[in-house]
N, C-alpha and C positions, 0 to 999 in steps of 0.2 A: 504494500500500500504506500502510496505516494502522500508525506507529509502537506498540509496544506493550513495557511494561516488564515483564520477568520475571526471573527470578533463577536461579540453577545448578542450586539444589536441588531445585526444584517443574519442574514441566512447564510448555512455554511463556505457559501463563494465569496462573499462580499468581504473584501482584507479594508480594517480599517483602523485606527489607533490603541483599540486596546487588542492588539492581536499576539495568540495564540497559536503554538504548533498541533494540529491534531488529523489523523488521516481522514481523507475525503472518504465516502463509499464506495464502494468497487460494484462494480457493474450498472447496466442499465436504468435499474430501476434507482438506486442510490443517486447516480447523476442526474437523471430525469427530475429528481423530487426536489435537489438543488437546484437545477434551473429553473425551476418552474417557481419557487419561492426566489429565487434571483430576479425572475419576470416579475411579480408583485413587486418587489422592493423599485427595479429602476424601472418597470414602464412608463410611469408619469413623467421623472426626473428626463431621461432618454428624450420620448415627445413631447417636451415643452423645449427642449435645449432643440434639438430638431426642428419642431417650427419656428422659433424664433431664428433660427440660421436659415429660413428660407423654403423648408418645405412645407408644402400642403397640408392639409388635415391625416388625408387619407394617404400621405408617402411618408407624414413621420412616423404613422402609426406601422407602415410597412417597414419601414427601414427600420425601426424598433426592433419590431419582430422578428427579423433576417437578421439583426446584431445579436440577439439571443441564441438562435439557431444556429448561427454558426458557432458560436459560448458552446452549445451540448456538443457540434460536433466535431471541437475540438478534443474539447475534455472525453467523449465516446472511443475518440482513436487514441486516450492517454496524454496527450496535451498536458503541462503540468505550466497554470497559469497563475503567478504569485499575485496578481494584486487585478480583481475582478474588474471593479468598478471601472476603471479607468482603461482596461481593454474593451471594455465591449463599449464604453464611449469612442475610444479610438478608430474600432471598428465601424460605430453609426457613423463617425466623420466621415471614413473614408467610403461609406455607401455613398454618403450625400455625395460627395464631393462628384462619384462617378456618376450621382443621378443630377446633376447640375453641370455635367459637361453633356449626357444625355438632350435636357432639357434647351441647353444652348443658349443660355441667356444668364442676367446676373441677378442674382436672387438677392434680397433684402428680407430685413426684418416683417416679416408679417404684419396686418393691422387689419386685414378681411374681414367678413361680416363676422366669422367666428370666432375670431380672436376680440375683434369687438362685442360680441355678444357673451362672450364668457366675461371679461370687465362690466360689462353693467351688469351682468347675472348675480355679481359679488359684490356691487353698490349696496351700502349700506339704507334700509328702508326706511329708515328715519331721517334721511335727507330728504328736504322738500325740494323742488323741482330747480330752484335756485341754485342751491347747494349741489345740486347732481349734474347743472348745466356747469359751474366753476371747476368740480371733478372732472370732467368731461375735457374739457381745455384745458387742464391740468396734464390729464394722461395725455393727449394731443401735441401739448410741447414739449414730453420726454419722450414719445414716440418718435418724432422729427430730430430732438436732442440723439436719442439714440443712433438713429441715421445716420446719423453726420460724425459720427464715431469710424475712427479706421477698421477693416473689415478684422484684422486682429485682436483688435479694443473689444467690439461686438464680442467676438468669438469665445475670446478670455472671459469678457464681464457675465456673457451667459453660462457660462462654464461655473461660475463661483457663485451665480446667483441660484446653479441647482445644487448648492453644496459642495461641489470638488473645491477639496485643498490645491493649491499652489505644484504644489511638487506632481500630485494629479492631472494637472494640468496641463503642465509638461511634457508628463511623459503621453498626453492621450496627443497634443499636438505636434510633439517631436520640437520643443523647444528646449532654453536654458530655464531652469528656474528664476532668475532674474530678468529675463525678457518677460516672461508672467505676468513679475510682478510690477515691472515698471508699467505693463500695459494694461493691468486692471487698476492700478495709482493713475495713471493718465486717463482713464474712461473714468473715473471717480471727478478728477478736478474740470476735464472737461465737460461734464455733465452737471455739475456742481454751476459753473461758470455760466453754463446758457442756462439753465433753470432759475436762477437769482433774478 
């Protein structure tokens, strides 16, 4: 059995800070039952980092699902993968990336009717109409604020705004640790700067 580090909080794949030596399960069913609670944990994380780097409703939710898949079938042919999270992020990048040369065009941050519809879905009902029209132009000039972020900035900030640490980061984009972090400090003050 192939040692593997997990932590309390995630499901046996998921290596996180307080991690642990302990063997994975061996065979099918063992790994199937790992992924599939791997699915729970990063599907949301996955498709929101996903759409907000530019795909659809219905390609992040694919491309989601195909970074998992290929997670079982790695680990099915013995793959010995230390730190989950931030591979099968690596891997949705690098779907997208091949479904946006597919695509042919430059992809931006989302703001569709459904990405707008799930923001006012989670507008607070206690704001009167006023209040929800200033929210509204609120999200509206961090939307356009975000934009205007280098496509790196984007890429990094959504990266940390679904939880990935720094070093995470990194490794899912194939950067330095301090190109990271200069670039989510930079998408911090630039975002800071047009919002004021």
């Amino acid at each position: 059995m192939a040692p593997f580090r997990i932590s309390t909080r995630f499901a046996p794949l998921l290596a996180q800070s307080n991690e642990r030596e302990v063997p994975i399960e061996q065979g099918q069913t063992g790994i199937g039952e790992s992924v599939r609670l791997c699915f729970e944990e990063l599907r949301e994380p996955l498709y929101r980092y996903l759409h907000s780097a530019g795909a659809s409703a219905a390609d992040a939710e694919d491309i989601a699902q195909e970074s998992l898949i290929r997670l079982y079938r790695q680990l099915h042919q013995g793959a010995q993968i230390r730190e989950v999270r931030p591979w099968v992020f690596h891997v949705a990048r690098n779907l997208l990336i091949d479904e946006k040369r597919k695509w042919n065009r430059r992809v931006s941050l989302q703001t569709d009717w459904q990405t707008q519809s799930r923001v006012e879905g989670r507008a607070d009902p206690a704001l009167n109409p006023e209040e929800r029209a200033a929210q509204r132009q609120r999200l509206d000039r961090l939307y356009a604020s975000v934009e205007e972020l280098t496509e790196l900035q984007r890429e990094c900030l959504s990266l940390r705004a679904e939880g990935l640490r720094y070093r995470e980061i990194a490794s899912i984009l194939d950067l330095s640790l301090s190109t990271v972090s200069d670039a989510v400090h930079r998408a911090v003050l630039n975002l800071r700067r047009r919002l004021e």
